[in-house]
C-alpha positions in Angstrom: 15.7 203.9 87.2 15.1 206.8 84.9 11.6 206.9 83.5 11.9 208.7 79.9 15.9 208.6 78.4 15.5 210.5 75.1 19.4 211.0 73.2 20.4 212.4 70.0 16.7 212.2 69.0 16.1 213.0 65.5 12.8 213.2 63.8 12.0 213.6 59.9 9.1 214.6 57.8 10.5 214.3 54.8 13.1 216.8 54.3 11.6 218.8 57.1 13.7 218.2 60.5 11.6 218.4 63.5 13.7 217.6 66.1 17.5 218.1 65.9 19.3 215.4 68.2 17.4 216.5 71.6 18.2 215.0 74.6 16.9 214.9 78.2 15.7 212.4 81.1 13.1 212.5 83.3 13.4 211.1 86.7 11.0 208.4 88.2 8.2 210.0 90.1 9.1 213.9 88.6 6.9 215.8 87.0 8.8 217.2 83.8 8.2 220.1 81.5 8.5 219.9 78.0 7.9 223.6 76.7 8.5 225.5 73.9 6.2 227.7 71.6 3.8 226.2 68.4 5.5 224.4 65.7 9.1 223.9 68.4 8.5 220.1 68.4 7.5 219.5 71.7 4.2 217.8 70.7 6.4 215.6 68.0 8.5 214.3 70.9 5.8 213.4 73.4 3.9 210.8 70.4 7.4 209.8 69.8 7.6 208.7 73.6 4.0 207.6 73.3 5.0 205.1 70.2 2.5 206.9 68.2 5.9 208.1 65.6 8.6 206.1 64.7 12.0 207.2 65.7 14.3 208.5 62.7 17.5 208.0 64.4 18.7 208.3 68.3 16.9 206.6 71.1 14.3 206.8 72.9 13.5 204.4 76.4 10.8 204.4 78.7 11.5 202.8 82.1 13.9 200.5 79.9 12.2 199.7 77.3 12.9 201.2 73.9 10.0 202.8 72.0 10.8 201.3 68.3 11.6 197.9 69.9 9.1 197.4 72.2 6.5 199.5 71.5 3.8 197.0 72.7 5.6 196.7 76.4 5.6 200.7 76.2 2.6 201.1 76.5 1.5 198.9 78.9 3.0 201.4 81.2 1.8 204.7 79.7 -1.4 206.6 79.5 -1.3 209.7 76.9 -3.6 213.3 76.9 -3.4 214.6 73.4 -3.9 218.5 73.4 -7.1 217.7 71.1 -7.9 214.5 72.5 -11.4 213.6 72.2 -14.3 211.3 73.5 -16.9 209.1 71.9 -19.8 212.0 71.9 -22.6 208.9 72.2 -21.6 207.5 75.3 -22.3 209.4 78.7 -19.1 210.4 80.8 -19.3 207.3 83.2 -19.6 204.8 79.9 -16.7 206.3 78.1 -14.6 205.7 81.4 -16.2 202.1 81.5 -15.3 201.8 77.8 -11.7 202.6 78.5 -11.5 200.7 81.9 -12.4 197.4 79.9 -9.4 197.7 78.0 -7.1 197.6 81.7 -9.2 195.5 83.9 -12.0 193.1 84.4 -14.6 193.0 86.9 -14.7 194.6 90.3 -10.8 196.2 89.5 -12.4 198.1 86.1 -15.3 199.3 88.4 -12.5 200.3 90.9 -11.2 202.3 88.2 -14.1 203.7 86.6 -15.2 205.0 90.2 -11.2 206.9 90.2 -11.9 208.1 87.0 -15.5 209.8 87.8 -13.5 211.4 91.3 -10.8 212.8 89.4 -13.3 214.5 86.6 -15.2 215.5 89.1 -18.2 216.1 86.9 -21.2 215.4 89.1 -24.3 214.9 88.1 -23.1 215.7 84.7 -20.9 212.4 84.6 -24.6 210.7 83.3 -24.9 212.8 80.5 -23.7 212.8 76.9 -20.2 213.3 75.9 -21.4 215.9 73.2 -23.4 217.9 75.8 -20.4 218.8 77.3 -18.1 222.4 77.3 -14.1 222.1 76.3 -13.8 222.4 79.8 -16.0 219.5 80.8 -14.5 217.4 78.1 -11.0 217.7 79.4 -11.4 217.0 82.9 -12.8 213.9 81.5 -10.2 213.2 79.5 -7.7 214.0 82.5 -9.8 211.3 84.4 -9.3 208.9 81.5 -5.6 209.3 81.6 -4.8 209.1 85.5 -7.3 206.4 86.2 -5.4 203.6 85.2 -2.5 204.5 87.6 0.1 205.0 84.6 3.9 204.7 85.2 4.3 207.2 83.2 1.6 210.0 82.4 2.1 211.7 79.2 -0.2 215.3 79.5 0.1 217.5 76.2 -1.4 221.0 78.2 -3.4 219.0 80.8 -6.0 222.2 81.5 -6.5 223.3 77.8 -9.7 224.9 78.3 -10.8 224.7 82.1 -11.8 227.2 84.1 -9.4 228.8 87.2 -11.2 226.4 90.0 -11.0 223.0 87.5 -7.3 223.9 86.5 -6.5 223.9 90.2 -8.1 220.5 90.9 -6.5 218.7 87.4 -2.8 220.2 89.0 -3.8 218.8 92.5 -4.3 215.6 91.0 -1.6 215.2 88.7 0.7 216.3 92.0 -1.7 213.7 93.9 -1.1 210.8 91.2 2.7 211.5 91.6 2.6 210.7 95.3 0.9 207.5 94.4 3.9 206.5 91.8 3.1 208.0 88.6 5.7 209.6 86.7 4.7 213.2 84.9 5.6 214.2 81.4 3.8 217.3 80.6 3.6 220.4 78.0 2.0 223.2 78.7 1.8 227.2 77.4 0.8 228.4 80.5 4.3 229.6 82.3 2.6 229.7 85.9 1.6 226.3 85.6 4.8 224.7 84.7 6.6 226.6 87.9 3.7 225.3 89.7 4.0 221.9 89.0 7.5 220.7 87.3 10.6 220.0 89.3 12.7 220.3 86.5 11.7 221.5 82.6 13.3 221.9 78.9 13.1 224.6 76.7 12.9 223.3 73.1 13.0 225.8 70.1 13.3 225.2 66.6 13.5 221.2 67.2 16.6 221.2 69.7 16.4 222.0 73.5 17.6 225.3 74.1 17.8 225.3 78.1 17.1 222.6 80.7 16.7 223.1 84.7 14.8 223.4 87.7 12.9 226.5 87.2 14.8 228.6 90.6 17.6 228.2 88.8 16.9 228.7 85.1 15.2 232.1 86.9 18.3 232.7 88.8 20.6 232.3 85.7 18.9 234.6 83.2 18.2 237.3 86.2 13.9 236.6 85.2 11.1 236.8 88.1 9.2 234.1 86.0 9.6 231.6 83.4 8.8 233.6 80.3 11.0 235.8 80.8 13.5 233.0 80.9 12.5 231.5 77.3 12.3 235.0 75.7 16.1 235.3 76.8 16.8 231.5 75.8 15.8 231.7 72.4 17.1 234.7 71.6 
């Protein structure tokens, strides 16, 4: 089964069109790339998928289950990482992930989670302290622990390493290839190029609302003669 189906998506603001009858699939257990620069529509498509925005017209069906329809199913099977998600700044670390653990599970299976949650933020000590004591970077790789905790079917990470440091970037992309061996299903944007290649399978260029390119990343290389993935978009949207 396919995990994301997105056709002829359109989206309207108004007049404004911000995506122009885009199309792509992810595959179960893939980690996909949804790139593009500021303002190409890639963030308007992953709260579309997250049942955040209505659909104007096309489809869009996760595991199934259409978005507009059955938003409510939808996410029962999703976790989403805004780019500038935040975190209740009273709490400590380990209560926010309690907090969000009550909404899954009761009992010894939210403790179970909460306890995944504090190993994939991998915060230390720090975990005991308040949620506004903490750096950008601090913040996120609680925020990543927040969204992979639950065991999602689908994952949807909008620039998963915003603000960490080389050595935490390296541990939130070990995880997210970690929670993909476990079943999870990735849906990720991201401006760093070398990250994408690191991690994606297969990606989309979107431009402008409507997805220039799509492919595995050897082969969108090997088509527009690029040794890495920027050079590929600068020649894609050209």
């Amino acid at each position: 089964m396919l995990a994301v189906e997105v056709e002829d998506l359109v989206k309207d603001y108004g007049s404004f069109r911000a995506l122009k009858e885009i199309s792509f699939n992810v595959d179960e257990r893939e980690i996909f790339g949804l790139i593009g620069p500021n303002a190409a529509g890639k963030t308007t498509a992953l709260r579309i998928i997250s049942t955040i925005l209505q659909v104007t017209s096309g489809s869009v069906k996760v595991f199934g289950r259409d978005v507009n329809k059955e938003p409510e199913q939808v996410r029962k099977m999703i976790s989403y990482l805004p780019e500038e998600a935040g975190a209740y700044k009273n709490l400590t670390g380990g209560r926010y992930l309690e907090f969000i653990a009550a909404f899954f599970k009761d009992g010894d299976d939210a403790e179970e989670m909460v306890e995944r949650g504090i190993e994939i933020a991998d915060l230390g000590r720090r975990i005991g302290d308040k949620v506004d004591t903490y750096s950008k970077g601090m913040m996120r790789s609680l925020l990543v622990g927040r969204a992979l905790m639950i065991k999602p079917k689908l994952a949807i990470l909008d620039e998963p390493t915003s603000g960490l440091d080389v050595v935490n970037a390296q541990e939130v992309r070990r995880i997210i290839k970690k929670s993909v061996k476990e079943g999870t299903t990735i849906l990720l944007s991201s401006h760093n190029m070398l990250e994408v290649e690191f991690l994606c399978g297969r990606i989309a260029l979107i431009n402008d609302g409507e997805i220039v390119e799509e492919g595995t990343p050897p082969e969108l290389k090997k088509k527009y003669q690029a040794s890495n993935l920027e050079e590929v978009f600068t020649e894609a949207v050209k």
